[in-house]
MARZAZA-702917 format. One record per atom (N, C-alpha, C): residue in three letters; x, y, z. Coordinates in steps of 0.001 Angstrom, whole numbers, plus 500000, padded with zeros to 6 digits. Atoms other than C-alpha are relative to their C-alpha. Layout:
BEGIN
ALAXYZ ...
***
This chain:
BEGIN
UNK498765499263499707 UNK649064265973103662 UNK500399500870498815 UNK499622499587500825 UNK649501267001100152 UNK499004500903499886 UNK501086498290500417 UNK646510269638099851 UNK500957500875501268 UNK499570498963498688 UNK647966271053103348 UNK501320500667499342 UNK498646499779500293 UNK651267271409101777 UNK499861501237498986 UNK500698498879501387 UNK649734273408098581 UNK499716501024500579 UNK500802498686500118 UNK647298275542100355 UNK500895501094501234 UNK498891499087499588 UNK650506276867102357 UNK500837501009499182 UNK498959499073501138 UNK652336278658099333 UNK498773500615499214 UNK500551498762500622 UNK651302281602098536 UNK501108501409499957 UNK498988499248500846 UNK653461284179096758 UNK499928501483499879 UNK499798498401499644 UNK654049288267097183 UNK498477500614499269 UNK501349499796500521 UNK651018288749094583 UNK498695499569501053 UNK500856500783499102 UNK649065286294096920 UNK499078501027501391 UNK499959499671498862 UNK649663288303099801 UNK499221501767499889 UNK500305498382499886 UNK649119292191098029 UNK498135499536500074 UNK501127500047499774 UNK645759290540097562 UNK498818499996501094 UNK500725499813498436 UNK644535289962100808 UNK500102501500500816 UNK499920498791499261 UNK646072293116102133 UNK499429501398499289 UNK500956499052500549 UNK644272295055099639 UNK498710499662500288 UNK501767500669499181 UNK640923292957100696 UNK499933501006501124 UNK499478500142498312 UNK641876293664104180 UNK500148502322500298 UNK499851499007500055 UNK642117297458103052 UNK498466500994499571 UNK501314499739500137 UNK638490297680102120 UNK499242499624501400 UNK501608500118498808 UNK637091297009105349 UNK500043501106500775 UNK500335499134499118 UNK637761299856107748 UNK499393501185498920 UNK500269499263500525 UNK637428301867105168 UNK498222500200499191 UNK501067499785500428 UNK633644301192104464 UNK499258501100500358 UNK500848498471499307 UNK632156303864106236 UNK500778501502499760 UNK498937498790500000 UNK634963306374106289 UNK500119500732498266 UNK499933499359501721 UNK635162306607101653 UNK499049501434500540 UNK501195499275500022 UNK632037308865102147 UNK500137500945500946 UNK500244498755499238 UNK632779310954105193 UNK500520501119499840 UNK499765498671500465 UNK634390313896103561 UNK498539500793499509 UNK500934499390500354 UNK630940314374101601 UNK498544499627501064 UNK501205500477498857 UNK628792313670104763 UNK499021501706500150 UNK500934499322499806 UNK627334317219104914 UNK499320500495498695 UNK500121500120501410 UNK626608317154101419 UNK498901498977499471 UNK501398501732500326 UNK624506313565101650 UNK498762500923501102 UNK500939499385498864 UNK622883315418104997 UNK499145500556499316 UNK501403499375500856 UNK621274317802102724 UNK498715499514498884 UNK500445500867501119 UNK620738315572099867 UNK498508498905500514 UNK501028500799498918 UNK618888313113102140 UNK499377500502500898 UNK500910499538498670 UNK617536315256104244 UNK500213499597501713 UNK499416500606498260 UNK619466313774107362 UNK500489500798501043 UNK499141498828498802 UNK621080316883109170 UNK500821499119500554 UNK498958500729498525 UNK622851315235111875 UNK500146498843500076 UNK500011501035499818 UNK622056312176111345 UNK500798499212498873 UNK499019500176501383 UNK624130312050108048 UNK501194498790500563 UNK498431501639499556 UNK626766309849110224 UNK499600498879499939 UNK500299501384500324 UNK624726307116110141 UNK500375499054498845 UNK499716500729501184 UNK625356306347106676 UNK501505499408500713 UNK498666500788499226 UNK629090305991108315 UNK500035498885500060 UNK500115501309499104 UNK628364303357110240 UNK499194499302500019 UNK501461501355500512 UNK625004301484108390 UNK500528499169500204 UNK499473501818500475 UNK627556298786107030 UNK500408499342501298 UNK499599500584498624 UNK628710298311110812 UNK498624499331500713 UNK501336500758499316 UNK624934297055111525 UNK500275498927499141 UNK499990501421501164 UNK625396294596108182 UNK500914499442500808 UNK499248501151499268 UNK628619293091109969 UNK499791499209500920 UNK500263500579499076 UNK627238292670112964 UNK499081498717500091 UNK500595500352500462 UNK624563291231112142 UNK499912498859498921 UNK499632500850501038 UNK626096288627109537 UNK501420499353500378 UNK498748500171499033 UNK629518288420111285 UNK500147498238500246 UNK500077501267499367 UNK628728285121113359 UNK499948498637498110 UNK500355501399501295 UNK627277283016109545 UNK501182500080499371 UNK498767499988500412 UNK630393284139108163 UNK501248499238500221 UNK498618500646498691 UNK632792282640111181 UNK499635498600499160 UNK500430501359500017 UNK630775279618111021 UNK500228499058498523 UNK499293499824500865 UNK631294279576107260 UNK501194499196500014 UNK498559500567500091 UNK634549279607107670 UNK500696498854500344 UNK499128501426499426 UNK635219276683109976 UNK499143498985499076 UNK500492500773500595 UNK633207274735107658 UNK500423499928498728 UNK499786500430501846 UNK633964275389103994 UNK501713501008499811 UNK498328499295499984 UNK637379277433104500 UNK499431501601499461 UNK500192498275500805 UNK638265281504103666 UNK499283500256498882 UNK499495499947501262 UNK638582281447100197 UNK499023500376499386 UNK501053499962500688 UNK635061281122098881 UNK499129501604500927 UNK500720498490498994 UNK633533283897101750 UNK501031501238498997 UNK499273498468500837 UNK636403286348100307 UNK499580499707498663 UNK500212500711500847 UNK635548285061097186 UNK498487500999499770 UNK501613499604499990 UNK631431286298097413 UNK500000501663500844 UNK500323499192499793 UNK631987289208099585 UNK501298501228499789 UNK499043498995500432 UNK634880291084097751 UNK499071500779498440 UNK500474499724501407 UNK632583290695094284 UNK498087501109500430 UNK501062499935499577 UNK629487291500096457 UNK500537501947500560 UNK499578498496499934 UNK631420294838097864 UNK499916500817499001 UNK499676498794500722 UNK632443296607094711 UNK498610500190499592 UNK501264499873500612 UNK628775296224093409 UNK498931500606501224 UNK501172498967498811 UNK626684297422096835 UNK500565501526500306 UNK498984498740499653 UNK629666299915097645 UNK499483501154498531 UNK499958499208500834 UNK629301301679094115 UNK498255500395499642 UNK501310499822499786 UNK625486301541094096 UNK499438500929500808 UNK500406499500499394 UNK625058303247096639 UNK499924501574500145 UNK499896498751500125 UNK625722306674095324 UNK499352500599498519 UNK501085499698501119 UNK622752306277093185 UNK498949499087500257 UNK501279500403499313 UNK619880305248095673 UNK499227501450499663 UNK500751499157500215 UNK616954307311095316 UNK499195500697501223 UNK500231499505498538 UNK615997307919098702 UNK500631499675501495 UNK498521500463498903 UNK617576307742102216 UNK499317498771500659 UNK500421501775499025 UNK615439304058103353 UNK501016499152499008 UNK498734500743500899 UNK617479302945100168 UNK500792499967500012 UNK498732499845499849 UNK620577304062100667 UNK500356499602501446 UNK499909500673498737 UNK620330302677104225 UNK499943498660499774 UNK499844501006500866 UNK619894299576102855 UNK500910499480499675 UNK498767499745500524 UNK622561299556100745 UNK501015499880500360 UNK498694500177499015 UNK624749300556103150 UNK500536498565500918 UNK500143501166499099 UNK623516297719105222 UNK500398498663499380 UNK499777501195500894 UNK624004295141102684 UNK501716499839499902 UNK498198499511500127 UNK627946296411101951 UNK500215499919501134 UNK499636500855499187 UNK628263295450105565 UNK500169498769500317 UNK500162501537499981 UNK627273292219104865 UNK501335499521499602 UNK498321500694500655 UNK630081291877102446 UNK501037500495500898 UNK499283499266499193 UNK632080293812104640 UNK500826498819501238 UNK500156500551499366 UNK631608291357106930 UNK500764498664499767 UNK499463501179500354 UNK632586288377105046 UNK501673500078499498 UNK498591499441499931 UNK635958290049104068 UNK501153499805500998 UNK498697499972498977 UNK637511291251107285 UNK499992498543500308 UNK500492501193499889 UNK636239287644108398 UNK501026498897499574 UNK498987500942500357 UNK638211285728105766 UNK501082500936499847 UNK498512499252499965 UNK641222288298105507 UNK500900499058500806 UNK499202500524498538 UNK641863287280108838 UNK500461498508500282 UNK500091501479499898 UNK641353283432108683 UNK501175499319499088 UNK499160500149500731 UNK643633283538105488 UNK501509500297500201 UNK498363499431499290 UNK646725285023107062 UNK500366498763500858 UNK499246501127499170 UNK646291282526109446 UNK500406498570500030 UNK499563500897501238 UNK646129279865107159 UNK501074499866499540 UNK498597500283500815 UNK649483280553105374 UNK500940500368500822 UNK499024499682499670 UNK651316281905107830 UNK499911500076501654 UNK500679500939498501 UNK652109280585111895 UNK501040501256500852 UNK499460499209499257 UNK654045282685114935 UNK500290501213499800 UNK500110498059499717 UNK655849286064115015 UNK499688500199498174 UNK500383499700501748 UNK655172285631110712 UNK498516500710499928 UNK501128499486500139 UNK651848285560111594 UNK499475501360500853 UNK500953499048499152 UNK651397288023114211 UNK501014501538498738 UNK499826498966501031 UNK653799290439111562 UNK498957500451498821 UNK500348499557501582 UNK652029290000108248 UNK497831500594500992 UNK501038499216499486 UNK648610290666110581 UNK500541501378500610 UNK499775498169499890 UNK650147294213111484 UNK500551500080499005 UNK499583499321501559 UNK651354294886107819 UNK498146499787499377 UNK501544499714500127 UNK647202294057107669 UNK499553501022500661 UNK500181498989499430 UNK646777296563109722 UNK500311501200500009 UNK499005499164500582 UNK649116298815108105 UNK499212500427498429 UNK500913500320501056 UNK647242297853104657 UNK498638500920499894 UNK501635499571499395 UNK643838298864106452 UNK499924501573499476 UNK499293498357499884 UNK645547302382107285 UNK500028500600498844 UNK499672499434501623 UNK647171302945103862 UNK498730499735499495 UNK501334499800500872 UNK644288302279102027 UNK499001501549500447 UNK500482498524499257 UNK642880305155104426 UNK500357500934499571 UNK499192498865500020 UNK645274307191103593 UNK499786500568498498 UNK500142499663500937 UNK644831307166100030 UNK498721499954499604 UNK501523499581500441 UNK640896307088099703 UNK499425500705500450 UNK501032498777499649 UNK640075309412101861 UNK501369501238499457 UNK499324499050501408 UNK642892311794099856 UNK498905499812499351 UNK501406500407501269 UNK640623310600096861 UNK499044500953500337 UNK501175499464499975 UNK637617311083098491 UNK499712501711500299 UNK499940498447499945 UNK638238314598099900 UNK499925500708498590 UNK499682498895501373 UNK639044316036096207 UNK498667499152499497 UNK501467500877500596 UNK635771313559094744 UNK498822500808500682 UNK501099499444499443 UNK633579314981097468 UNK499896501504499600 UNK500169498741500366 UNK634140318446096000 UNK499694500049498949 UNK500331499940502277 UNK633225317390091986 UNK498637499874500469 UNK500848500699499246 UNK630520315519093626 UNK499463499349501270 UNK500141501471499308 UNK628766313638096482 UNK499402498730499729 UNK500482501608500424 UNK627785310569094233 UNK502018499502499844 UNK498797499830500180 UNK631862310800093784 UNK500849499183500843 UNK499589500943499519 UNK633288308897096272 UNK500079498605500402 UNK500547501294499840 UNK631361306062096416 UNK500936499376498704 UNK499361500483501110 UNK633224305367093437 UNK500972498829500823 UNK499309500592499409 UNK635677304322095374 UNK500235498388500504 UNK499887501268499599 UNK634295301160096270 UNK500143498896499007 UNK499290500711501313 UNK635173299891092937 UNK500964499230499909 UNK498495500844500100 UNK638593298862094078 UNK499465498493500806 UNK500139500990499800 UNK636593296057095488 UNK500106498737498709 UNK499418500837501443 UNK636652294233092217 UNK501141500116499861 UNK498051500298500530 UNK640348294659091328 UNK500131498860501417 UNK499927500971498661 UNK640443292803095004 UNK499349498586499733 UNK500710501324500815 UNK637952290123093650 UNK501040499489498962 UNK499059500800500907 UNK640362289477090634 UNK501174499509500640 UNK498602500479499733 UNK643644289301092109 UNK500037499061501093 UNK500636500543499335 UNK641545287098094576 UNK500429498251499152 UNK500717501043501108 UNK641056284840091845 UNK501670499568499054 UNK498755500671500320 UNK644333284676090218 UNK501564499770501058 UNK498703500007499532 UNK646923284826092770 UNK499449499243501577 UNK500080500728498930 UNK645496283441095863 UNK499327498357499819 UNK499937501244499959 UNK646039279380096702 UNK498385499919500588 UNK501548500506499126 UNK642064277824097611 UNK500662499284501166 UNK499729500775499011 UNK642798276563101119 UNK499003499554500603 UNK501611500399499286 UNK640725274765103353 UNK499601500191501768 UNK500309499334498326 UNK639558275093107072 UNK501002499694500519 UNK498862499863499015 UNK641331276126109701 UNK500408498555501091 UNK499370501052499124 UNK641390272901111555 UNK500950498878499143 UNK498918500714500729 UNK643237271380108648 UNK500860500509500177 UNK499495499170500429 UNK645252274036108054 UNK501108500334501281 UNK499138499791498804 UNK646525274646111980 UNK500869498648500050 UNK499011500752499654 UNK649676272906113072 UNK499707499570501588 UNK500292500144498480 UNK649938270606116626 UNK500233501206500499 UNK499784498858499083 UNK651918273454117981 UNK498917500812500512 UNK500369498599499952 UNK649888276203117143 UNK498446499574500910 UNK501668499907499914 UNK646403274360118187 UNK500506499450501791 UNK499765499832499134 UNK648624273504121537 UNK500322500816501374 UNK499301498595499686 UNK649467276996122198 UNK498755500793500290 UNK500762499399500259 UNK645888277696121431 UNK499184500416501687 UNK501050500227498766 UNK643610278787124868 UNK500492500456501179 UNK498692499102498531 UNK646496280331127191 UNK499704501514500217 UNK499765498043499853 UNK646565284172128200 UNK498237500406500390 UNK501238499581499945 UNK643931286378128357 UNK498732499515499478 UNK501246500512500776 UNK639942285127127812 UNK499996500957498940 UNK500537499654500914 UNK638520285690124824 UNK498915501147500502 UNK500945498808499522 UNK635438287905125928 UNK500574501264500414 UNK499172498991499726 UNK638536290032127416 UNK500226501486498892 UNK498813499122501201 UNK640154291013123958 UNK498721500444499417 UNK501305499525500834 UNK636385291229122639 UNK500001501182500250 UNK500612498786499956 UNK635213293771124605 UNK501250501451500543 UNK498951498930500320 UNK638704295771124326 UNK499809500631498571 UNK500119499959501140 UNK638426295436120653 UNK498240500777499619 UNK501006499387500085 UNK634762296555120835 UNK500300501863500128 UNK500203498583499604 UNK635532299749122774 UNK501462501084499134 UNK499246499021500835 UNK638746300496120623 UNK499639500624498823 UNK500928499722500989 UNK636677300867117657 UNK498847500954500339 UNK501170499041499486 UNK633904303101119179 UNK501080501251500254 UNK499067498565500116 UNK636914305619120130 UNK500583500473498436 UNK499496499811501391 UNK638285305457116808 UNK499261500455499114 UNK501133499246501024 UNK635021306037115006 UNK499015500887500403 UNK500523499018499362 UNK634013308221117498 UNK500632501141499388 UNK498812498837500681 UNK637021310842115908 UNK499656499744498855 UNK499593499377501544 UNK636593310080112335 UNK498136500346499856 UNK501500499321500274 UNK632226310214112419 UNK500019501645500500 UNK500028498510499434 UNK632343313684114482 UNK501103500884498777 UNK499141499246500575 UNK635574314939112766 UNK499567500813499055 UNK500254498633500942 UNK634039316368109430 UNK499167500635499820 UNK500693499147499882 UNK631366317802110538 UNK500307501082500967 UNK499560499002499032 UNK633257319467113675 UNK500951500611498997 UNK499159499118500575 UNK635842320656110870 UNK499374500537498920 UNK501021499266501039 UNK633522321752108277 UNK499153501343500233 UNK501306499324499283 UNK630639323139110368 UNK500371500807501004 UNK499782498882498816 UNK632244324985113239 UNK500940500486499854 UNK498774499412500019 UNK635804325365111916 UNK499821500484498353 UNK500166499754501294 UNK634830326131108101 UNK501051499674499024 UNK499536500469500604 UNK636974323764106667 UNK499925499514498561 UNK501003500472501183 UNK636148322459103087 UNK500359498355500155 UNK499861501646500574 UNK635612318348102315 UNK501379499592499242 UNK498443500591500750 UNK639241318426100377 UNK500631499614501523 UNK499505499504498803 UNK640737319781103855 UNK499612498984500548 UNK500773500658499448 UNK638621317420105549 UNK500947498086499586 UNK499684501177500232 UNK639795314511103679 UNK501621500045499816 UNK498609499618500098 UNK643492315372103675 UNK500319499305501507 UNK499875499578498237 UNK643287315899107595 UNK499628498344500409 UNK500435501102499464 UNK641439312224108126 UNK500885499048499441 UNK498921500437500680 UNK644234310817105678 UNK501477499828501012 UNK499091500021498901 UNK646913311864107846 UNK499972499188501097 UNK500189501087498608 UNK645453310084110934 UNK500478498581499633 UNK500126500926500345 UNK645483307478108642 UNK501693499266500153 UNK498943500249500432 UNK648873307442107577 UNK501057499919501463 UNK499224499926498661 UNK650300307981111337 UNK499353498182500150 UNK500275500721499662 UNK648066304976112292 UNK500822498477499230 UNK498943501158501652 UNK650147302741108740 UNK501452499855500770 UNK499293499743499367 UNK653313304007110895 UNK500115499243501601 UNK499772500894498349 UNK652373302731114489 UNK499233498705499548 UNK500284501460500290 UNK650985299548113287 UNK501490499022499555 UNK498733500531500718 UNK654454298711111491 UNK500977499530501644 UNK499128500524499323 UNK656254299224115171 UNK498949499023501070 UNK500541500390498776 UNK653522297585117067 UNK500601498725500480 UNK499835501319499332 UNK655049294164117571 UNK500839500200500141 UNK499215500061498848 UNK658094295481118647 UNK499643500676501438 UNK500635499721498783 UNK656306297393121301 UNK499501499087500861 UNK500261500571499032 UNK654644294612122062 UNK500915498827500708 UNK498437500914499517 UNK657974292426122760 UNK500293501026501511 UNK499739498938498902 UNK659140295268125015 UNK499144500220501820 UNK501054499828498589 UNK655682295717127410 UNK499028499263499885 UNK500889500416500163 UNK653626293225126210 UNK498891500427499948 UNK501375499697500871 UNK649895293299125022 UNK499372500970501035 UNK500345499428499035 UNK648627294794127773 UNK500263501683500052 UNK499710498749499600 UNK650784297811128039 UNK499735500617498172 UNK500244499139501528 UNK650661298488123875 UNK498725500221500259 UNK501399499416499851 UNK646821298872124494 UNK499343500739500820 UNK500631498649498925 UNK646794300896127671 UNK500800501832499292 UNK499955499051500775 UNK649112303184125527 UNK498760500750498922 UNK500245499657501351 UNK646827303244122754 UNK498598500784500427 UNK501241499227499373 UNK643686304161124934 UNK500925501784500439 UNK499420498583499563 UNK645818306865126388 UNK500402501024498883 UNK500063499419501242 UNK646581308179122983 UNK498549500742499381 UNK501806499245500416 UNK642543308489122184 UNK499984500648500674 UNK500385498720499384 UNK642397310409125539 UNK500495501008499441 UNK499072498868499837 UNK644823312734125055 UNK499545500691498383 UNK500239499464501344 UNK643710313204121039 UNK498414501200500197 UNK501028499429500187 UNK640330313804122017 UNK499828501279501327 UNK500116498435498912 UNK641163316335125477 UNK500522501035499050 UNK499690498699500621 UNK643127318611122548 UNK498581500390499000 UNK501493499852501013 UNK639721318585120429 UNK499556500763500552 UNK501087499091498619 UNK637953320002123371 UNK500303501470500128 UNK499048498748499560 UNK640684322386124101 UNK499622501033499131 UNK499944499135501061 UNK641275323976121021 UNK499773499339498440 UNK500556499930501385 UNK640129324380117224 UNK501276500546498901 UNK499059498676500889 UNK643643326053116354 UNK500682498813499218 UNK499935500794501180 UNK645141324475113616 UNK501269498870500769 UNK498943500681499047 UNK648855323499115622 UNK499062499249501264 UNK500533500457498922 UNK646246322069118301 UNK499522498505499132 UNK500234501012500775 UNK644731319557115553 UNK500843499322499359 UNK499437500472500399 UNK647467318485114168 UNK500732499363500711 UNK499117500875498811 UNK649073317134117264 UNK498809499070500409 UNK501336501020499665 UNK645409315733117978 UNK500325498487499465 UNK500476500933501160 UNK645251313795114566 UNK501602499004500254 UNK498635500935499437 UNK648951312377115637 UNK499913498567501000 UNK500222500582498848 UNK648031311186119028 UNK498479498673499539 UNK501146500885500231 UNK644623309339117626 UNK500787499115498591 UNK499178500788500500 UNK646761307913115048 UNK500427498799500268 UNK499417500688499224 UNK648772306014117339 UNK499101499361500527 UNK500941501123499641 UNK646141304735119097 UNK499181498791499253 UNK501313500732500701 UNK643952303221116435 UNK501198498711499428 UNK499257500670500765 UNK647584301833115124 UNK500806498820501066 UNK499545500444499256 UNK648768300378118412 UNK499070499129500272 UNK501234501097498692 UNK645339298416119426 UNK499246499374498561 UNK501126500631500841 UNK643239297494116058 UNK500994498509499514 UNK499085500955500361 UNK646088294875114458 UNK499989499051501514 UNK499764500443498897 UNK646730293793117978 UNK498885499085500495 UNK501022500330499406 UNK643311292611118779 UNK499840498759498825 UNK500151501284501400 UNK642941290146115221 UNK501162499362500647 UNK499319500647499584 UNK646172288737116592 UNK499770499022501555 UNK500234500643499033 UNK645210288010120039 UNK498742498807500073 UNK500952500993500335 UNK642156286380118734 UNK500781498689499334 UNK500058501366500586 UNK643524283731116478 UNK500982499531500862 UNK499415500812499429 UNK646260282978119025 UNK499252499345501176 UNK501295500841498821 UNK643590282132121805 UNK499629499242499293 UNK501090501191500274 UNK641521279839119478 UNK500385498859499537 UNK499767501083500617 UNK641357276815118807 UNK499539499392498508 UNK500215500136501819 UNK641610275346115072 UNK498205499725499717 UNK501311500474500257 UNK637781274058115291 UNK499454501356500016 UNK500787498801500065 UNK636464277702116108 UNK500450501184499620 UNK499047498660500091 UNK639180279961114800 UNK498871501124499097 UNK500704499427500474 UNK636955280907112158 UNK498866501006500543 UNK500737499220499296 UNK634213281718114535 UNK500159501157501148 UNK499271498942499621 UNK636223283679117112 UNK500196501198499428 UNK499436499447501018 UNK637383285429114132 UNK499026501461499491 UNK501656499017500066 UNK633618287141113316 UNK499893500290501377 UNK500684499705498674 UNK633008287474116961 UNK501044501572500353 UNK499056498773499486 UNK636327290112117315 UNK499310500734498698 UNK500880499143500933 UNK634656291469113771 UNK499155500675500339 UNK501642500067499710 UNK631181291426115050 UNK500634501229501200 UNK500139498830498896 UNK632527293579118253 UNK500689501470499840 UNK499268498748500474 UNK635065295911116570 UNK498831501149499383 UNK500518499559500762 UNK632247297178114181 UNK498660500036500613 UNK500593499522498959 UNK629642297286116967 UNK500575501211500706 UNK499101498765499831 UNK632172299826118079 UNK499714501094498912 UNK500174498650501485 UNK631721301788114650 UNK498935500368500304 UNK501336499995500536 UNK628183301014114571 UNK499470501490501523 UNK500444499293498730 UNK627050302648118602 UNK500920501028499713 UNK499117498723499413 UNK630180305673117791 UNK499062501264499569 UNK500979499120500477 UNK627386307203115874 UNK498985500336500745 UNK500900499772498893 UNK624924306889119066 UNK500520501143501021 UNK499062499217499154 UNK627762308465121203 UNK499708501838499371 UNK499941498879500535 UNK628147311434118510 UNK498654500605499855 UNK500789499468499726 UNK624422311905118390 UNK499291500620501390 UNK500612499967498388 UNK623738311773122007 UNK500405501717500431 UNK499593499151499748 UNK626554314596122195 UNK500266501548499222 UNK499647499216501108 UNK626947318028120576 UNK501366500780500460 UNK498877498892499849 UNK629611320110119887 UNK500961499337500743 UNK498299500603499367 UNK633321319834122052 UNK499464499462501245 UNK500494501206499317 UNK631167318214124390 UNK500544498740499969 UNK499803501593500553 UNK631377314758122747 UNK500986499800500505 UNK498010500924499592 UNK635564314737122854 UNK500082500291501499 UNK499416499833498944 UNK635454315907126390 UNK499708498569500234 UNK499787501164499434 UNK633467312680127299 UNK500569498526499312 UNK498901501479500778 UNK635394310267124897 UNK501293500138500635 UNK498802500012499469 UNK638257311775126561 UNK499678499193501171 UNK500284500887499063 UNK636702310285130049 UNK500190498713499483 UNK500342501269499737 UNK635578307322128612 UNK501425499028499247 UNK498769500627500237 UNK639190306537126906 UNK501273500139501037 UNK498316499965499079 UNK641700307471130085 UNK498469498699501364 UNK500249500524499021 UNK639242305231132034 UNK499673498511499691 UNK499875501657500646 UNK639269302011129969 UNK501622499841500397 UNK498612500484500317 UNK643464302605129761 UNK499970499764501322 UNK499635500460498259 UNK643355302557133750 UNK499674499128500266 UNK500688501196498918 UNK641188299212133943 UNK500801498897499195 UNK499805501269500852 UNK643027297362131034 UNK501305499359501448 UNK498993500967499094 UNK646431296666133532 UNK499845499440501007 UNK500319501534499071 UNK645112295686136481 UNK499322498712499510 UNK500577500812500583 UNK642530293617134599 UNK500697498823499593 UNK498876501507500865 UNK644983291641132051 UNK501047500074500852 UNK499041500488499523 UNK647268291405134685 UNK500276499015500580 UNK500443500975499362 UNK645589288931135786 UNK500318498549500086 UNK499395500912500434 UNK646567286737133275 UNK501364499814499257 UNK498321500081500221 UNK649708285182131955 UNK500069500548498048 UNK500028499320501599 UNK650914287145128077 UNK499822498856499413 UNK500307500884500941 UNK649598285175125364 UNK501296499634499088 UNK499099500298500896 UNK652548283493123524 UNK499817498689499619 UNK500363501489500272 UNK651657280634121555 UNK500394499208499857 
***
């Protein structure tokens, strides 16, 4: 009773730590895409330059599940622990590979850690903190995610113009994340200690699991469907520069820091269901003005509307997971919404190759107003998850 009691207090430092962890993961792929036509040449990739994007989204997947499992076995602490120290060192490496099988690699590996991060971020929130605390401080994670967005791809935009070994820098702030890892966060232990009766009573109600998966899968494939395409459609056809570029993907960011903050009163209001048929309807509508027009007032209402979406549904989906599971598999659940979000990253780069030009957003526009039409009948099925 007395470790349980301990590995509950954790203190404002405690907390910037995780949400700075927690701020390195979407952002693995994205540091680098201001100087994506810049690596293209370098590597010799043309088009295929997005891949780098979305390598580390094969490492998660791919590592995701040992991670979960991990977790319900030896607790967060030590996973964040190995793959925060394991980030800043693959992340910064990687913008001094010598050829592009290496730097694929690389990339792939910094998913790994990637992997073990969002993983325990998530497990650790839910660890110290139980109901609307927890479903808050997971959208101020989600908020975290954003901001961090907001200010590295700033960064990276002005970096990708000194250099493209320049942004990779960036992944440096994984170490400061490793330290403050190390001094300010309590060691706790697994989640089946760690959950309360309530919460592991509460656990298994509402929508299935496989549901929120493969929501959470396909919100992530729209989302990194807009930021992989974006700087090469604003570079290459609109003659934007990589500052511009990273300014413009910043913004999205910073809208998305914004609708994450109101998402849980939204979802009080229309429940889970309706915040995520919004948020699909948001990707349509971002990606039918893409199509439309190239004019500058046309993109900037775009980058608004995709904002909102990514900020209304990504937070939302880590929440619905740990309130479905139960304390024995929270951990593993936990990688499995990982494992499908970042399968989403990983295939947005299949999507964007498959398609060229304002092509692409027309059919992301389809394939996002025709997910928001199946989510309400679907989850209506079942009763709102309240734990």
């Amino acid at each position: 009773m007395e470790q349980r009691q301990n590995t509950r207090k954790i203190g404002i430092p405690g907390v910037v730590a995780i949400m700075l962890a927690s701020s390195l993961t979407v952002m693995v792929g994205n540091a680098i895409t201001p100087a994506l036509p810049q690596l293209g040449e370098v590597y010799g990739l043309g088009n295929y330059a997005s891949w780098l994007v979305t390598a580390p989204a094969l490492g998660v997947v791919a590592s995701a599940v040992f991670f979960g499992k991990l977790i319900d076995r030896k607790g967060p602490y030590w996973v964040a622990f190995f793959g925060l120290l394991l980030y800043g060192i693959f992340g910064v490496a990687g913008g001094y590979m010598p050829n592009a099988a290496a730097i694929f690699v690389d990339r792939f590996l910094l998913g790994v850690a990637t992997a073990a991060i969002m993983s325990s971020a998530v497990a650790l929130i839910a660890a110290f903190f139980q109901g609307e605390r927890q479903l808050r401080l997971i959208a101020v994670q989600g908020m975290s995610m954003e901001f961090g967005g907001v200010i590295f791809l700033s960064i990276s935009g002005v970096l990708a113009d000194i250099s493209w070994r320049c942004p990779f820098y960036i992944y440096g702030l994984g170490i400061l994340a490793f330290l403050l890892l190390i001094f300010f966060v309590p060691r706790c232990g697994r989640a089946a200690e760690e959950q309360s009766q309530e919460e592991s009573q509460g656990a298994g109600k509402g929508v299935p699991i496989p549901l929120v998966l493969l929501i959470a899968f396909l919100g992530m494939l729209m989302f990194f469907t807009a930021m992989v395409s974006l700087p090469i459609y604003l570079q290459t056809e609109l003659g934007y520069s990589p500052s511009f570029t990273g300014y413009y993907l910043a913004a999205l960011d910073l809208i998305a820091v914004l609708a994450a903050g109101f998402m849980p009163n939204i979802v009080k209001k229309i429940q889970e269901k309706g915040c995520l048929t919004i948020a699909f309807c948001c990707y349509g509508i971002a990606f039918l003005l893409y199509f439309l027009s190239g004019h500058a007032v046309v993109l900037w209402i775009a980058v608004f509307f995709a904002g909102l979406g990514f900020g209304c549904s990504t937070p939302l989906f880590n929440s619905l997971i740990v309130n479905k599971s139960t304390p024995e598999k929270k951990g593993l659940n936990i990688s499995f919404c990982t494992m499908a979000m970042f399968l989403g990253q990983f295939l947005s780069a299949l999507l964007v190759s498959a398609f060229s030009g304002t092509t692409l957003f027309l059919v992301a526009f389809i394939i996002a107003f025709v997910i928001a039409a199946c989510i309400l009948p679907v989850a209506g099925r079942y009763h709102r998850i309240r734990g």
